[in-house]
C-alpha positions in Angstrom: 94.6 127.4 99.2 92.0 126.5 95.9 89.7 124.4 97.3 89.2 122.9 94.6 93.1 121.7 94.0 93.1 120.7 97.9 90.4 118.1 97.1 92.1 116.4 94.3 93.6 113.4 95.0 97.1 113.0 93.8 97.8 109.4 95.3 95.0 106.8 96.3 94.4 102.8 96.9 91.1 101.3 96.6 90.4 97.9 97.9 94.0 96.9 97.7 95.0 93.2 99.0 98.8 92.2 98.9 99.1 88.6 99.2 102.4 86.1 98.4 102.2 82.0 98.2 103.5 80.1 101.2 103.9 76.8 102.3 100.6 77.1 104.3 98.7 78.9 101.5 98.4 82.2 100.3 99.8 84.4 102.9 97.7 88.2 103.3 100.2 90.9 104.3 97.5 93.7 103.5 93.9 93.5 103.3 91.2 95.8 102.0 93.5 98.9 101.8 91.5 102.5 101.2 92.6 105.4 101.5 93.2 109.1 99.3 96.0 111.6 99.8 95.1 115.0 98.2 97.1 117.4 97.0 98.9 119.5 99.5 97.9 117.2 102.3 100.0 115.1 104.5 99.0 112.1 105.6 100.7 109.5 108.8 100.3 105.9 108.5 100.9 104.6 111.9 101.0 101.1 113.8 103.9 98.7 115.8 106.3 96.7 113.7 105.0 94.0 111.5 101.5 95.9 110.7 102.2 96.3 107.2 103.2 99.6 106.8 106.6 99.8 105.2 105.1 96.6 102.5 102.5 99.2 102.0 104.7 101.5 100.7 106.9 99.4 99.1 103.5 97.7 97.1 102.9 102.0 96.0 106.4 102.5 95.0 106.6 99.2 92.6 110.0 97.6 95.1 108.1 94.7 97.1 109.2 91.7 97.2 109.7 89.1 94.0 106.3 87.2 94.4 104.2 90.0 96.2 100.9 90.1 94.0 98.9 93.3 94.4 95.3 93.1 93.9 93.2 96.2 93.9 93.6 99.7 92.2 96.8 102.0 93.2 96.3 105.9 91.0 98.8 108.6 90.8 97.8 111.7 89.4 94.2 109.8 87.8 96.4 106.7 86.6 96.4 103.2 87.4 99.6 102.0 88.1 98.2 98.3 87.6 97.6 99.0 83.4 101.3 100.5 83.4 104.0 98.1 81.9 106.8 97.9 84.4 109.2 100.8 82.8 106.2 103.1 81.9 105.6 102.8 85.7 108.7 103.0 87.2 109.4 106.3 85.5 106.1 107.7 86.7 106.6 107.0 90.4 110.6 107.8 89.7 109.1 111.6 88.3 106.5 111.9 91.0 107.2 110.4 93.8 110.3 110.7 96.3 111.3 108.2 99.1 113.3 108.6 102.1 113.7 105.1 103.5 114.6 103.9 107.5 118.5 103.6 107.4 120.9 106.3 105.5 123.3 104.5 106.6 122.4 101.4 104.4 120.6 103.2 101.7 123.6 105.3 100.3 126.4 103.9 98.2 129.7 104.1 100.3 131.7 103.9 97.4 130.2 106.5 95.4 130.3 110.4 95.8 127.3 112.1 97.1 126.6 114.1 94.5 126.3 111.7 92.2 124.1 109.9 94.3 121.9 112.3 94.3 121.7 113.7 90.7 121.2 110.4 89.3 116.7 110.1 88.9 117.6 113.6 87.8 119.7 112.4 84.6 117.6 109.3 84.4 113.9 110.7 85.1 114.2 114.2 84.1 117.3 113.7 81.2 118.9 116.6 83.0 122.7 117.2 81.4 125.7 116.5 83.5 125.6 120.1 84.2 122.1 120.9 85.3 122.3 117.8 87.2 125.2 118.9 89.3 123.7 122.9 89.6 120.6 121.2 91.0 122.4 118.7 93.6 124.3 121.6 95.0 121.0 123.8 95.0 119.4 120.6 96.6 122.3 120.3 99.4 122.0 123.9 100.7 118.4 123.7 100.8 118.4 121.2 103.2 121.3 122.2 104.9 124.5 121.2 104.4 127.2 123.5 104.9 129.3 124.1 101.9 127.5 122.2 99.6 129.8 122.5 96.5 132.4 120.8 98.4 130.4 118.7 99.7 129.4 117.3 96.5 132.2 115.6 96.0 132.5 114.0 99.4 131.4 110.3 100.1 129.0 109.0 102.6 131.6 108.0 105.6 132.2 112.0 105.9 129.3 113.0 107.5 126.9 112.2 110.7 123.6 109.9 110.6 121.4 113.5 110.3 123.6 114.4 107.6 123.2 111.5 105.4 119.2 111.8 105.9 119.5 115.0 104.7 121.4 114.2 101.7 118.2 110.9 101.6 116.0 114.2 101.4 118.1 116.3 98.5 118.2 112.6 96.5 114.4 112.6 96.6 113.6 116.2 95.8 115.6 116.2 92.7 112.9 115.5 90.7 110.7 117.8 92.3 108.1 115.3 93.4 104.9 115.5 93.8 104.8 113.3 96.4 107.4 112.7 99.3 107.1 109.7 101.0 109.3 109.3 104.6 109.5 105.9 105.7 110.6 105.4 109.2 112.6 108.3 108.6 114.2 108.9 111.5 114.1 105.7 113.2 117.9 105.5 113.3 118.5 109.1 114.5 119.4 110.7 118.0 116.2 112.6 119.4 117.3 115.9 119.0 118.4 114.9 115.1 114.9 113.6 114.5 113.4 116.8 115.4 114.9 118.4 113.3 114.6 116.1 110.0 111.0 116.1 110.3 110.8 119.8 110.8 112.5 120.0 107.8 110.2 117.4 105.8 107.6 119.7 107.2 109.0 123.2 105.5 110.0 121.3 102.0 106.4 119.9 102.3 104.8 123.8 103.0 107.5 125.3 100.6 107.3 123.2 97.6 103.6 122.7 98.3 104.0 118.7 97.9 102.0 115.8 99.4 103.8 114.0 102.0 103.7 110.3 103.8 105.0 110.1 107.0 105.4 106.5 108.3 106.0 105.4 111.6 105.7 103.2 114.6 105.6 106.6 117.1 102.2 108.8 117.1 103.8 111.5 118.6 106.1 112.0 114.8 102.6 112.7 112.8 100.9 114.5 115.8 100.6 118.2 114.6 102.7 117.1 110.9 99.8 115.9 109.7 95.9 116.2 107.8 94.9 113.0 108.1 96.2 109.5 109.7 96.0 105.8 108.7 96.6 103.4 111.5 97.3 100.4 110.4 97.4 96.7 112.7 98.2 93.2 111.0 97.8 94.3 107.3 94.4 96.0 108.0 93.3 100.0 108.4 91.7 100.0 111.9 91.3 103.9 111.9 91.5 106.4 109.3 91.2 110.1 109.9 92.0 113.7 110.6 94.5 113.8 112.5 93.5 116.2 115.2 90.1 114.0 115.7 91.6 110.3 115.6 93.8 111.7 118.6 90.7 113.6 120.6 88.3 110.8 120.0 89.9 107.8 118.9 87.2 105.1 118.7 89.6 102.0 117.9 91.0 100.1 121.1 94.2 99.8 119.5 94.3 103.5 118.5 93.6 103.9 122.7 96.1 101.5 123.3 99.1 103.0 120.9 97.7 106.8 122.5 97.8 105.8 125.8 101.7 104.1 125.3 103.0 107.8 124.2 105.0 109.5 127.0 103.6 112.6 128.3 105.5 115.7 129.0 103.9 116.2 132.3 104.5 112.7 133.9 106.8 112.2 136.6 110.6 111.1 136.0 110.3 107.4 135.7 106.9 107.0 135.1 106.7 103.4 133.8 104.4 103.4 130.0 101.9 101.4 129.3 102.5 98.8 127.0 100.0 96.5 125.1 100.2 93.0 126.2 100.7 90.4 123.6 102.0 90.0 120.1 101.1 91.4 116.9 99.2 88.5 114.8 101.0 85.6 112.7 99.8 86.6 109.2 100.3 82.6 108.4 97.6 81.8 110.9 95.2 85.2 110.8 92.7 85.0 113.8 88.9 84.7 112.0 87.4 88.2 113.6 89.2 91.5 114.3 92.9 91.2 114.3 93.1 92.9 117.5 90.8 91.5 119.3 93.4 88.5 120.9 94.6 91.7 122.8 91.9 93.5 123.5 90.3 93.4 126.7 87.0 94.7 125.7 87.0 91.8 123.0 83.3 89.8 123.1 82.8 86.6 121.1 81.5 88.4 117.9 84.9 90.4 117.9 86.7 86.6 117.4 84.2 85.7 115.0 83.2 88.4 112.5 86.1 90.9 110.8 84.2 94.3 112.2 83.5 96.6 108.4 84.8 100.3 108.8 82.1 102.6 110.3 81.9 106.2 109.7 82.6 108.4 112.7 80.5 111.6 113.9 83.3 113.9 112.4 83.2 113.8 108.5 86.2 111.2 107.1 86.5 109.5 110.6 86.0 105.7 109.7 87.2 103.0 112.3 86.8 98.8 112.0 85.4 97.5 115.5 82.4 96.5 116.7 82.2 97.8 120.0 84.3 101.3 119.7 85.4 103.4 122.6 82.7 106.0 123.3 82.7 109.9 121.6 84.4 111.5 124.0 86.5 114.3 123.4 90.3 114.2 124.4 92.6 116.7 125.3 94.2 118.0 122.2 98.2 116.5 121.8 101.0 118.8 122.1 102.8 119.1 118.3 105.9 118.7 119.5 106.5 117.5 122.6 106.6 113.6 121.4 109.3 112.1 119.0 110.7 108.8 118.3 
């Protein structure tokens, strides 16, 4: 791979807040958000429901909700999306950027024919003819593999399994040929052995079509081994941010410890009862002063409820991680790839 091309960033936020008015106040549903996703390169933003990460995505992708303001810089390919008017951006992240959200069972059209579903940022994005559009579904289809995809393309959603409609999720955001692909929750509301295989296949598109790819989830063991770098994320702020391989042999957050330690391992006894975090994620209309986490932690001291703790650089180069008294640098075991899915 250039080296060069590897280090360019093709998707970054710098000091991004997300913030929406309340009854209380302005209400913070992401603070100080920093991070770079290069070309090539995937990257796993991780943490338990309600840390922010699907609003994160949705702030990127231009869909949050009506009254969501977005301070800070968000670039695609070198260009502020914050100086676009709304059309002018829309159709950049619609050309660039692909999206597989949670459900496929909510995010297709049951009334509508799958191929049209899927040709449509084609026509709109691309101003591909009815044609092309329809020669590039079917293309789209087979590639991530449907059988018989040109009689497929006529069938609607209710036809096929909950893999096969994330599948036909995955054709809808290729069609544009993306640089980007962005997988949120992805597989969530798949069987285990279905999710194996839909990220497997995110993972070839990614290495074939030599894209950048998000993967978001709840689940460590999904971007274990499918990913460069990782972004954990814990009541709206990054906690730990990474290469992958070294966040999970020397994670130096406590919650990063804690959401490691929660991961089944292959070689545990049958009914081995998991470790859970005790506790509730925080109430983003009453933020605690200090570290988000620290209600929960056990290893919290008074300055950890008093003072937000700044990122800190790690040993490893691009290792950063927000606490004030991180876990000590001692090397893990590495993960299995695998062996771990949601």
């Amino acid at each position: 791979m250039d080296a060069t091309l590897a280090s360019q960033p093709v998707l970054s936020c710098t000091a991004m807040t997300c913030e929406m008015d309340s009854v209380s106040g302005p209400l913070q549903i992401l603070q100080d958000i920093n991070f770079s996703l290069d070309t090539r390169r995937a990257l796993g933003i991780v943490g338990e429901s309600g840390a922010g990460k699907s609003m994160l995505i949705k702030a990127i992708m231009g869909i949050a909700p009506r009254g969501l303001r977005t301070i800070g810089k968000i670039e695609l390919d070198g260009q502020d999306l914050s100086s676009l008017k709304p059309k002018q951006r829309a159709k950049l992240i619609g050309r660039k950027v692909g999206i597989v959200f949670q459900n496929p069972m909510s995010s297709l059209n049951p009334f509508v024919q799958i191929g049209r579903q899927i040709e449509e940022a084609g026509c709109i994005h691309l101003g591909l003819s009815k044609t092309e559009a329809r020669a590039r579904s079917i293309e789209l289809l087979s590639f991530v593999g449907i059988p018989d995809p040109e009689d497929c393309y006529d069938y609607y959603p209710h036809q096929f399994s909950g893999g096969m409609k994330q599948r036909i999720m995955i054709a809808a955001a290729l069609i544009c040929q993306p640089d980007v692909l962005i997988a949120d929750e992805a597989t969530t509301a798949l069987d285990v052995t279905v999710q194996k295989e839909v990220l497997d296949l995110l993972q070839t598109i990614q290495t074939e079509r030599q894209m950048s790819m998000i993967l978001v989830s709840h689940n460590l063991g999904v971007v274990a081994g499918r990913t460069d770098e990782i972004l954990v994320l814990y009541g709206g702020n990054v906690v730990e941010y990474g290469p992958t391989s070294e966040v999970f042999r020397n994670p130096r957050h406590r919650y990063t410890e804690a959401l490691l330690s929660a991961m089944p391992a292959m070689d545990q006894p049958a009914h081995t009862r998991l470790r859970t975090i005790p506790g509730q994620p925080p109430n983003l209309a009453n933020r605690p002063t200090g570290c988000p986490f620290a209600p929960r932690c056990a290893s919290a001291q008074a300055k950890c409820h008093e003072v937000m703790p700044a990122m800190a650089p790690g040993v490893h180069p691009g290792h950063r991680f927000a606490c004030h008294f991180p876990l000590a640098e001692i090397a893990r075991p590495a993960s299995s790839d695998s062996a771990h899915v949601e």
